[in-house]
C-alpha positions as CSV (number, residue, x, y, z in Angstrom):
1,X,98.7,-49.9,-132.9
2,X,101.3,-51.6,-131.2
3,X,100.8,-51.4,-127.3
4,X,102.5,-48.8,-125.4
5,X,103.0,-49.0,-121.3
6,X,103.1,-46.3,-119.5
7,X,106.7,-45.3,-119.2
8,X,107.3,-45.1,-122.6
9,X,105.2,-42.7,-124.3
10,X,105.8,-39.0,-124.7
11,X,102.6,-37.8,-125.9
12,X,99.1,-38.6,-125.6
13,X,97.2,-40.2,-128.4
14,X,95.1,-37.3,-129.6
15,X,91.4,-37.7,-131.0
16,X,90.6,-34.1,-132.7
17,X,87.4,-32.2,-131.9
18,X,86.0,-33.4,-135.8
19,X,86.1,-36.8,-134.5
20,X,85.5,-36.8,-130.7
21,X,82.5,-35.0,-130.5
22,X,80.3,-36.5,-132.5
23,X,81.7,-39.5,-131.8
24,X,80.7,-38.5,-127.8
25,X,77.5,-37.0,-128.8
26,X,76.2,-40.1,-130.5
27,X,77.5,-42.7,-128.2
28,X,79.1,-41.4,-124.9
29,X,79.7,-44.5,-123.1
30,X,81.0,-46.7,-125.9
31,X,82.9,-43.9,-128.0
32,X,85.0,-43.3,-124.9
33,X,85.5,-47.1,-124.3
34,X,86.6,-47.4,-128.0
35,X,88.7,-44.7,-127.9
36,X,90.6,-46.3,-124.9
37,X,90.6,-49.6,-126.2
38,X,92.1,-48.3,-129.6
39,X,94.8,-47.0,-128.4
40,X,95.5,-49.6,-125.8
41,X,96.0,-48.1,-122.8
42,X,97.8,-45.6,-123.7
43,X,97.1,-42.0,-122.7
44,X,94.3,-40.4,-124.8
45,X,93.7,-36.6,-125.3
46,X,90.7,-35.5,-126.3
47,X,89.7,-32.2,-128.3
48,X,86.7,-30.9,-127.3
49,X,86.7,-27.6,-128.3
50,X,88.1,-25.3,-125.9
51,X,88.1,-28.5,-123.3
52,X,90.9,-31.2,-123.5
53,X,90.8,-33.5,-120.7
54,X,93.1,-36.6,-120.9
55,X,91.3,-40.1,-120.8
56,X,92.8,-42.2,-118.3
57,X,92.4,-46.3,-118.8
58,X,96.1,-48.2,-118.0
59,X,95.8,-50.0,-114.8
60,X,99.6,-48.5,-114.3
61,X,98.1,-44.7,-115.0
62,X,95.2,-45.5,-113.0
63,X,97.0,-46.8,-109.9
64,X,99.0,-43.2,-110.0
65,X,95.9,-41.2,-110.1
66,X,94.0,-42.9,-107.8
67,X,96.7,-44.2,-105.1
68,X,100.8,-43.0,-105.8
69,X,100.2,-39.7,-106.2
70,X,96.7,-39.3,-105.0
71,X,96.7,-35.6,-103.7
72,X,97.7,-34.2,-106.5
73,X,94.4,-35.5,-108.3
74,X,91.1,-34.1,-106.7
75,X,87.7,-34.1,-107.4
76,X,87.0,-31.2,-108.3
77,X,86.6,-29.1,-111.7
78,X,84.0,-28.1,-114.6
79,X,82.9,-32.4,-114.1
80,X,82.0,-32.3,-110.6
81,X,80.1,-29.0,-110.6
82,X,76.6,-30.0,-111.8
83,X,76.9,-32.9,-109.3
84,X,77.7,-30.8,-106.3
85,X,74.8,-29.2,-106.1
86,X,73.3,-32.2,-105.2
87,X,75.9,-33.8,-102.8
88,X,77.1,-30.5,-100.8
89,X,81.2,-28.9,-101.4
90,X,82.3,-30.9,-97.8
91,X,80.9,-34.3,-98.1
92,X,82.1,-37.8,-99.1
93,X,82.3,-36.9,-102.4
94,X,84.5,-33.7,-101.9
95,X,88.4,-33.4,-100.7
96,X,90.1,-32.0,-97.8
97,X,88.9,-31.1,-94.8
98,X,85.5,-31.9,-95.4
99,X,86.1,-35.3,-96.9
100,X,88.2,-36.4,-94.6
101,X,86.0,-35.6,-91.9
102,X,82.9,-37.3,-93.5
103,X,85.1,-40.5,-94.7
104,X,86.2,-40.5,-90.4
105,X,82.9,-40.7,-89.4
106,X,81.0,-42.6,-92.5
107,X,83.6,-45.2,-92.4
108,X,82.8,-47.4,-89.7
109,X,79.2,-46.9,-90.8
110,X,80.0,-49.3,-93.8
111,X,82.3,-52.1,-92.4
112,X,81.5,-55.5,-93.3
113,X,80.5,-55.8,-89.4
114,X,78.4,-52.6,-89.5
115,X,76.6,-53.8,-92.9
116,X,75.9,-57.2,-91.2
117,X,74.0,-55.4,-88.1
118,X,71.7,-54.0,-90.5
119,X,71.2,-56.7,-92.8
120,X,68.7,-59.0,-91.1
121,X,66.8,-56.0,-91.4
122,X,67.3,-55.5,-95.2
123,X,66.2,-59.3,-95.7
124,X,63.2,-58.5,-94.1
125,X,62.1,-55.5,-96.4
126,X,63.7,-57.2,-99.4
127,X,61.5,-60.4,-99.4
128,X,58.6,-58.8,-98.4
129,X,58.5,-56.2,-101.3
130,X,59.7,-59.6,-103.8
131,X,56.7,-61.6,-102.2
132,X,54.7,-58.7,-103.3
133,X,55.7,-58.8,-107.0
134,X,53.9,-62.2,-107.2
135,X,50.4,-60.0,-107.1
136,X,51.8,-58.1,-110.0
137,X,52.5,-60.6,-112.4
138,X,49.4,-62.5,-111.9
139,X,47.8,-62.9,-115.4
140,X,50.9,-63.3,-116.9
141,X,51.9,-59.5,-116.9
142,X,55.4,-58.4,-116.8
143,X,56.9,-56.1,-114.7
144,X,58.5,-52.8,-115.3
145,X,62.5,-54.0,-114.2
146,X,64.2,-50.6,-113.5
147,X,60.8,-49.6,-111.4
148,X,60.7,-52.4,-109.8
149,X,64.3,-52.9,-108.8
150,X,64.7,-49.5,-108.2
151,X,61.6,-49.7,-105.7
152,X,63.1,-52.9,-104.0
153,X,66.2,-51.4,-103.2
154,X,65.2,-47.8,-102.1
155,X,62.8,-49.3,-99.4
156,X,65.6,-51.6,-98.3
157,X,68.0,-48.5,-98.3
158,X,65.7,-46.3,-96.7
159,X,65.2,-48.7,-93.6
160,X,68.9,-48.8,-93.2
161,X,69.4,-45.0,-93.2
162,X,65.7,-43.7,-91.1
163,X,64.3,-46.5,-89.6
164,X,60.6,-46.5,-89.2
165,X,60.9,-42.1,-89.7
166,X,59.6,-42.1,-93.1
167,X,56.1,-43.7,-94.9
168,X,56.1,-46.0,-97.5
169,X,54.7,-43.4,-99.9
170,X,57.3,-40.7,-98.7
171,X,60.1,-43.2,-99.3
172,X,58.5,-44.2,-103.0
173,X,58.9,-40.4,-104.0
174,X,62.7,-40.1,-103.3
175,X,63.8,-42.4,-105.4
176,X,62.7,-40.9,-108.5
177,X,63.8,-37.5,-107.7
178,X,67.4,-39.2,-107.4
179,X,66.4,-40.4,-110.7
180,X,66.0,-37.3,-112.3
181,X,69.1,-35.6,-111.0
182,X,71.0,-38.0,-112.1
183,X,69.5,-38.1,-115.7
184,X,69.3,-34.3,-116.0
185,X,73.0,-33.5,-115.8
186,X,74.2,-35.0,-118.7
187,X,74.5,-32.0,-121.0
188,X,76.5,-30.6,-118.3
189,X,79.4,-33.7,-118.1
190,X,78.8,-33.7,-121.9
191,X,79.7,-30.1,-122.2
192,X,81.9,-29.0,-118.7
193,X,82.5,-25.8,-120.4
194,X,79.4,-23.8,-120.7
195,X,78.6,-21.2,-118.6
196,X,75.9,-21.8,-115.3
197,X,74.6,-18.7,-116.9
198,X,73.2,-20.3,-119.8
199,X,70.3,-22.4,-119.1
200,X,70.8,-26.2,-120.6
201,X,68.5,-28.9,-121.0
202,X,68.3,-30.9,-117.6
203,X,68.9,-27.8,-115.6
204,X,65.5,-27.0,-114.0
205,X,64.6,-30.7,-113.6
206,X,67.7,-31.5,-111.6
207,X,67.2,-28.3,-109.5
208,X,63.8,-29.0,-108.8
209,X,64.1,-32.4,-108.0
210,X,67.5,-31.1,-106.0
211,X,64.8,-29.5,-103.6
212,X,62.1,-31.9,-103.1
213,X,65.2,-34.5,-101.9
214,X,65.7,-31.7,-99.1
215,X,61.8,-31.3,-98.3
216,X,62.2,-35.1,-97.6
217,X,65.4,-35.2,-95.7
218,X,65.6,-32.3,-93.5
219,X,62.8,-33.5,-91.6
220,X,63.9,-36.8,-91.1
221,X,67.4,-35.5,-89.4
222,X,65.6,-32.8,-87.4
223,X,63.1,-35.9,-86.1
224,X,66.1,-37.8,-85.3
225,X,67.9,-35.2,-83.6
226,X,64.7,-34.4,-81.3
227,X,64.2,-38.7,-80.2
228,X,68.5,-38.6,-79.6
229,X,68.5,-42.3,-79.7
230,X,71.1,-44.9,-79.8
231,X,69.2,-46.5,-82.8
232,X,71.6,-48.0,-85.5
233,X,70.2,-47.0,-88.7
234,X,72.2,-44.9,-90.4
235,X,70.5,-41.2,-89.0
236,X,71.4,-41.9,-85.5
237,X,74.5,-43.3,-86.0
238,X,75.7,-40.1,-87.8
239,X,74.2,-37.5,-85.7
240,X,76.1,-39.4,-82.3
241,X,79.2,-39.9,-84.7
242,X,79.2,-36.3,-85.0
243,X,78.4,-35.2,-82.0
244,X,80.9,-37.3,-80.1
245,X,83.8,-36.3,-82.7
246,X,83.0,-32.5,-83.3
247,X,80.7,-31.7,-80.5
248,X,78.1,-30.7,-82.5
249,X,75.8,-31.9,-85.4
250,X,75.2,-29.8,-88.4
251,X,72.0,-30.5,-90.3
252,X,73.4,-29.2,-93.6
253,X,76.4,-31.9,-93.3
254,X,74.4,-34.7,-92.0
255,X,72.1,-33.9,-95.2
256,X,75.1,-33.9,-97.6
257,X,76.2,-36.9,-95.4
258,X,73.1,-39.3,-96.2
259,X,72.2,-38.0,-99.6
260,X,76.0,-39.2,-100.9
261,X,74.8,-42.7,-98.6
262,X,71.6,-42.8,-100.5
263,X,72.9,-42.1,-104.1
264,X,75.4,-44.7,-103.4
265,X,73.6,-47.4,-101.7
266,X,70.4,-47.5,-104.3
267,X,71.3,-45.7,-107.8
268,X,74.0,-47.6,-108.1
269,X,72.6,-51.3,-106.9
270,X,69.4,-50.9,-108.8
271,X,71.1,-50.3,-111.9
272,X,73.8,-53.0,-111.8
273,X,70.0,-55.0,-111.1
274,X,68.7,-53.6,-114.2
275,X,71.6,-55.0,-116.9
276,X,71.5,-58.6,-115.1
277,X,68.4,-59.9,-116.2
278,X,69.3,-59.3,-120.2
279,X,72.7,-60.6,-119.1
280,X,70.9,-63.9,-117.9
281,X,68.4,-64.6,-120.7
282,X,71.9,-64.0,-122.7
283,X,74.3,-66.6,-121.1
284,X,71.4,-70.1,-120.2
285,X,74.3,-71.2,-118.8
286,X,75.3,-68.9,-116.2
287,X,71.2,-68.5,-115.5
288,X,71.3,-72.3,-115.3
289,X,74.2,-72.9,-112.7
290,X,73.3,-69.6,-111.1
291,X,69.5,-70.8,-110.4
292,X,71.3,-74.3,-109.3
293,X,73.0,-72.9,-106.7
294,X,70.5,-70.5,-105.1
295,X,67.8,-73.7,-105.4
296,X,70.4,-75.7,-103.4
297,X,71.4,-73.2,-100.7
298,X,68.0,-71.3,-100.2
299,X,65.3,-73.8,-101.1
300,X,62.3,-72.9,-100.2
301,X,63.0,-71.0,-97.2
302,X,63.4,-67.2,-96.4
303,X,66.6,-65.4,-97.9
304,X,68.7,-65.0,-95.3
305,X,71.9,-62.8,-94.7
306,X,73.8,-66.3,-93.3
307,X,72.7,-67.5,-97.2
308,X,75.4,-64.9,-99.0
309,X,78.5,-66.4,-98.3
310,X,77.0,-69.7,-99.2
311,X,76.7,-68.7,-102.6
312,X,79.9,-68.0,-104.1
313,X,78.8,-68.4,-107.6
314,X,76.3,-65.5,-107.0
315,X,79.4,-63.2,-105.8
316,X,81.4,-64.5,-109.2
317,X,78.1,-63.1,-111.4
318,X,77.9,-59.3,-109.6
319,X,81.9,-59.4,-110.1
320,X,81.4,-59.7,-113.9
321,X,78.7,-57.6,-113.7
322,X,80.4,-55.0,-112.3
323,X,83.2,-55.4,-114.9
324,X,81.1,-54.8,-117.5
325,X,78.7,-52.9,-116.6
326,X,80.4,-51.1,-113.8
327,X,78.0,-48.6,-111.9
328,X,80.5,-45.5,-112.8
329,X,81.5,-44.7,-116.3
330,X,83.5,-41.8,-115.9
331,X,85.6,-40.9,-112.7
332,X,86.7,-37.3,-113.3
333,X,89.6,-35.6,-111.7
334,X,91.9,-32.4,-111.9
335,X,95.4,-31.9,-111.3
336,X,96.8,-29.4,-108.8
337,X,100.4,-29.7,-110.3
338,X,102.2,-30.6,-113.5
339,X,102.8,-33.6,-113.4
340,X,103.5,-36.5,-115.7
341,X,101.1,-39.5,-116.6
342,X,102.9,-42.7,-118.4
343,X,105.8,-40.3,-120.0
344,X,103.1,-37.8,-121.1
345,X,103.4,-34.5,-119.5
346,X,100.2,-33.1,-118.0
347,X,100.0,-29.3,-116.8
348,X,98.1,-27.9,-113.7
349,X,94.7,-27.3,-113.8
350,X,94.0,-30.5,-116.4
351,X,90.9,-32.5,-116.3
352,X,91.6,-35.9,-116.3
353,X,89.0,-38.9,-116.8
354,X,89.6,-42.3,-115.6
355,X,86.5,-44.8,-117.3
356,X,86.5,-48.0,-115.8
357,X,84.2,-49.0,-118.6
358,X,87.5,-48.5,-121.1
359,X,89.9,-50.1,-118.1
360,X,87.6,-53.2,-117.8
361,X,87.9,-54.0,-121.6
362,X,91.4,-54.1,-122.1
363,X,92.6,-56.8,-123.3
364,X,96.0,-57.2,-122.1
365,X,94.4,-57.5,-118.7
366,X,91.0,-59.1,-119.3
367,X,91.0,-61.8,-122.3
368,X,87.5,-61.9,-124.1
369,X,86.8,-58.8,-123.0
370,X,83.9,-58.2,-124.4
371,X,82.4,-61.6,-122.9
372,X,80.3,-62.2,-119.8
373,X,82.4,-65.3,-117.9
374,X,81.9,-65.2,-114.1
375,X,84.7,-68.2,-114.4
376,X,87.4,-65.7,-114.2
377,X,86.3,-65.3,-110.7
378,X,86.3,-69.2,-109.4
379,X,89.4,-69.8,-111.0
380,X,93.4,-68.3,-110.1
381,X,93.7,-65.4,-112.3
382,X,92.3,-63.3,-110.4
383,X,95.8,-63.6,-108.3
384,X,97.8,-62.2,-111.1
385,X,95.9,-59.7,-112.0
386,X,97.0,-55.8,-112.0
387,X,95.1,-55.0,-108.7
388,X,94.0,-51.3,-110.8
389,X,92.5,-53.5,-113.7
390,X,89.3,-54.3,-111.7
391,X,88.0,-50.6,-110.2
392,X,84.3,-50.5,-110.0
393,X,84.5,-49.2,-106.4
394,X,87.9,-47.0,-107.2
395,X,90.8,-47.7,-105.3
396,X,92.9,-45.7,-102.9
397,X,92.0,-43.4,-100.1
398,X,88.6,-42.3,-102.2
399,X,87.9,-46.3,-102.6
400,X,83.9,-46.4,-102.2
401,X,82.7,-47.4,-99.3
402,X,79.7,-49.2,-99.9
403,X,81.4,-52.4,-101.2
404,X,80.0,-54.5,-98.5
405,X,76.7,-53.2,-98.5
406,X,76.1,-53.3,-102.8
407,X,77.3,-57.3,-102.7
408,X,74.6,-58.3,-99.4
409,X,72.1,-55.9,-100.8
410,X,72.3,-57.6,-104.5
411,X,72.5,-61.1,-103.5
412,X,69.7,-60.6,-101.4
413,X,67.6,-59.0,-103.7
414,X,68.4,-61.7,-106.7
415,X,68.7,-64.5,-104.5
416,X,64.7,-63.5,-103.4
417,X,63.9,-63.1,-106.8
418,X,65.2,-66.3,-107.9
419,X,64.2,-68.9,-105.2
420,X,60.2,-67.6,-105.6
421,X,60.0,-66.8,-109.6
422,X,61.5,-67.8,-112.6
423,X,62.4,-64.6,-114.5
424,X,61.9,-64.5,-117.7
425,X,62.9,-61.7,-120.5
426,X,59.6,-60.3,-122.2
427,X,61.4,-58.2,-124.8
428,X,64.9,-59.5,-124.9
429,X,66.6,-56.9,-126.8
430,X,70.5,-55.2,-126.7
431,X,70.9,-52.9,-124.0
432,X,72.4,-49.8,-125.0
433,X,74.7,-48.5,-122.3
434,X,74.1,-44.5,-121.8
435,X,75.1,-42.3,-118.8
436,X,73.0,-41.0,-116.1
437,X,75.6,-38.9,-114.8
438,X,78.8,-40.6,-114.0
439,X,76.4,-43.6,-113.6
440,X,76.1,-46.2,-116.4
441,X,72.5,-47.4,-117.3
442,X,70.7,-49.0,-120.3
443,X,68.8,-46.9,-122.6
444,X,66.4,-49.0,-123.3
445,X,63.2,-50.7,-121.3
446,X,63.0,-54.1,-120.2
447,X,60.5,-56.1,-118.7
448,X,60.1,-59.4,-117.0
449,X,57.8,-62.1,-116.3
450,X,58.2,-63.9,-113.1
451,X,56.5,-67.6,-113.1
452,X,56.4,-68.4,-109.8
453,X,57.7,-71.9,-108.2
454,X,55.1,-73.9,-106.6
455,X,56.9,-75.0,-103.9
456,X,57.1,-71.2,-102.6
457,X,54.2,-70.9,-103.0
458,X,52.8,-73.5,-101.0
459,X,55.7,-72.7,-98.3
């Protein structure tokens, strides 16, 4: 098919319900990419029964969704429901009022400044969970990598948002109920249109794990509240924010408040950690150069937040990584107006789905897409690309805000990793991408031994 930009066609490419839902059933993450891809860039329509939403993947169409015309794209709809149960109708997450009030008070909260305050802190826990994986592997035995990256990351992430407030063994059992909300709701984005009156797979799970998150968090915010300290983890910081800005501090909000933090600052890190390791034993050559550098700026020494910027080859990995793998596979939204999308005319009321999974593998913008080359981040291309071809955080007003802390938090985590142990695949295998809500992980297990380096050890 012959490429088509975005002010030039008049009608969407259309994939009929015989085709696009088994197609989506069988393979959700790549079916949509493919179907993107296929009709390069321009706009796709799919028939889903009684649900058409339009698929969203031109850098052009994507800018005008998430930036040009903004307001007239919001997040809400038959996509978002399942989630906000989880994450609260006025939080980060949401629109008007509420978001805009949240994204006032979170935003300073996530500066690059802000992040470097609290990562000396996140070293600290970081290493000292990695130093502790060496007891693990002793005997040659490999690790479970989503467990243990996911564990790494949520006692990082918990430091920065309660300080000391919460145990070890508390902290352990939140991550997993994050876990199982996100992997519970994917009959719901798989079918938008069913009823909340009929019970579907994943329902009770995510409910019930939906209220063992708030008999961990409630209590944490209500301890904070009572010590009123100047502390800067992430809990104090919020209730004074509030306080100062609206006079008051409302537990409900300050929940929805940290549990968006939360889901953001560790779902989405440990599984971009989960898809690096295959992506390693994959490419010897990035692992080589990769291990090279961090050898030559860390030694044998403690990771340190200083160590980051040092290590610009490490940043040009997690930017490929997040093109490829990016943490969101589907960004829904809904129009409030008619409107028109690359010539194609889309009424009120229309669900539309930007995947930067499909927008990251189009060719026009990104040659090779398909391959792993952290080279098209040392070199100049970067400067002429479309800025909207590259959106694993979004763009726009609803640009995520934990850019800053996912790249310190990564590096910090692999650059540990990698300067005590050599990892090693124990069942290389290819990782199936599937969605855990409108996050992308693999479906499959993998495991890794860690040899250690002996001149850690003796350090």
């Amino acid at each position: 098919m012959p490429h088509v930009t975005g002010t030039f066609a008049t009608s969407p490419h259309v994939v009929p319900t015989h085709r696009a839902i088994p197609r989506l059933v069988s393979d959700p993450v790549t079916e949509l990419a493919r179907m993107g891809t296929d009709a390069s860039g321009q706009i796709v329509r799919l028939h889903l029964g009684p649900f058409r939403p339009y698929l969203v993947s031109h850098p052009d169409h994507v800018q005008q969704v998430l930036k040009t015309d903004w307001t007239n794209f919001v997040r809400e709809g038959v996509f978002w429901r399942p989630l906000q149960r989880l994450i609260g109708h006025e939080s980060i997450l949401g629109e008007g009022e509420g978001w805009a009030s949240a994204r006032k008070i979170l935003q300073p909260l996530f500066t690059a400044r802000y992040v470097a305050s609290l990562a000396e802190d996140m070293a600290d826990i970081i290493a000292e969970r990695v130093a502790g994986l060496g007891d693990l592997t002793r005997g040659d035995s490999p690790i479970d990598v989503e467990h243990h990256m996911t564990s790494i990351v949520n006692q990082a992430v918990i430091k920065v948002l309660f300080g000391g407030r919460i145990s070890p063994e508390t902290a352990e059992s939140l991550a997993p109920e994050f876990a199982t909300c996100a992997t519970s709701i994917g009959f719901r984005m798989l079918l938008p249109f069913a009823s909340y009156s009929i019970r579907l797979p994943g329902d009770r799970a995510f409910l019930r794990a939906a209220k063992k998150i708030d008999e961990i968090v409630y209590p944490l915010i209500e301890r904070a509240k009572r010590e009123n300290n100047d502390g800067k983890e992430v809990v104090s910081a919020l209730l004074t924010a509030r306080l100062e800005k609206e006079g008051r501090a409302d537990l409900r909000q300050v929940r929805d408040d940290l549990v968006n933090i939360y889901g953001a600052a560790s779902e989405t890190t440990a599984m971009s950690l989960i898809w690096l390791w295959q992506v390693l034993h994959d490419h010897p050559d990035v692992n080589a150069r990769l291990q090279e550098e961090i050898d030559r700026v860390v030694g044998g020494g403690p990771v340190r937040p200083s160590h980051v910027a040092e290590m610009p080859y490490l940043r040009a990995v997690l930017q490929e990584l997040l093109r490829v793998y990016p943490n969101a596979w589907v960004v829904p939204r809904q129009t409030v107006a008619d409107t028109v999308i690359g010539g194609v005319p889309v009424k009120a009321g229309s669900q539309v789905l930007i995947s930067p999974y499909t927008t990251h593998r189009l060719e026009e913008f990104w040659p090779r897409p398909l391959e792993f080359d952290p080279g098209r981040w040392t070199d100049d291309t970067g400067e002429r690309r479309h800025r909207y071809a590259f959106i694993p955080f979004g763009l726009g007003p609803h640009v995520c805000l934990g850019q800053h802390l996912f790249y310190i938090e990564a590096s910090l985590v692999i650059a540990n990793l990698m300067s005590r142990y050599r990892p090693v695949v124990a069942n290389p295998q290819k990782l199936r991408p599937v969605p855990g809500g409108a996050t992308l992980r693999p479906k499959q297990k993998l495991f890794l031994h860690l040899q250690p380096i002996e001149r850690n050890r003796a350090a």
